[in-house]
N, C-alpha and C positions, 0 to 999 in steps of 0.2 A: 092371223094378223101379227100374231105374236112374234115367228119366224121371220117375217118379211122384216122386224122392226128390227131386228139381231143383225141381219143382213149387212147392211148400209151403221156397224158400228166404226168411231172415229176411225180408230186403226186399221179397222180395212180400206173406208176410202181412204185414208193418207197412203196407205201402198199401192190402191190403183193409180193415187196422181201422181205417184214416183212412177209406176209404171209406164204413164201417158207421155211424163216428161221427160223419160230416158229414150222412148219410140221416138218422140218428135225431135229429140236431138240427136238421135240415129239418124234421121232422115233429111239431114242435113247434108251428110257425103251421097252424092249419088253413087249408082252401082256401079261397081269397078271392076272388070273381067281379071281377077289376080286372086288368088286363093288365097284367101285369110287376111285381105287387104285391110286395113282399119288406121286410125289417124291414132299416133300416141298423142303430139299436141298441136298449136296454130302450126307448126313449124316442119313434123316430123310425121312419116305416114311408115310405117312397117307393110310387109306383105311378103308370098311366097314368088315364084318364079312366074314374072308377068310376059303374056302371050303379046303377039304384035298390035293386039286391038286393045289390049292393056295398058303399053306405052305409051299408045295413043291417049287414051281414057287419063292417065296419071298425068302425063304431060300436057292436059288441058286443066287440069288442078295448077296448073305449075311449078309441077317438079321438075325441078333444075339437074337433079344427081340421083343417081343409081347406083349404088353400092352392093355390085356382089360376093357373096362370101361363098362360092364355089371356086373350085379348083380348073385351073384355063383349061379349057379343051372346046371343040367344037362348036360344040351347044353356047359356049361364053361366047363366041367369038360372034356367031350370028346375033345375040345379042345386043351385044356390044357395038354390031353397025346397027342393030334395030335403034337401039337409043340413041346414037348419034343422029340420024336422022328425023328421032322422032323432037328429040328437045335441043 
């Protein structure tokens, strides 16, 4: 019984309910098809090179701008109609 009381001391549950509450406000941005997508704040969303269903996905968040930091070529260019059309 002794074990079990050790268990459940303050410090540990105060780090499961950071843990509870950091999951439930994860779980706030739905899933985004874009590698490494995450919200820096109300305003700002980071991520890596989002696919056509991505676009989609972000542009229902209502992102207005895509900002890429690659070098034009090809791949930017399809892009770059992807997003125009998407938002």
């Amino acid at each position: 019984m002794l074990k079990h009381a050790r268990l459940f001391t303050p410090l540990r549950l105060a780090a499961v309910l950071a843990c509870l509450v950091s999951l439930c406000a994860a779980a706030e941005l739905p899933v985004i098809h874009v590698r490494n997508f995450d919200r820096v704040n109300d305003h700002l969303y980071r991520g890596g090179v989002p696919t056509p269903v991505g676009l989609q996905e972000i542009g229902a968040l209502g992102v207005k701008t895509v900002i890429d930091l690659r070098e034009a070529g090809e791949d930017t260019e399809f892009e770059k109609e992807q997003v125009q059309k998407t938002m």
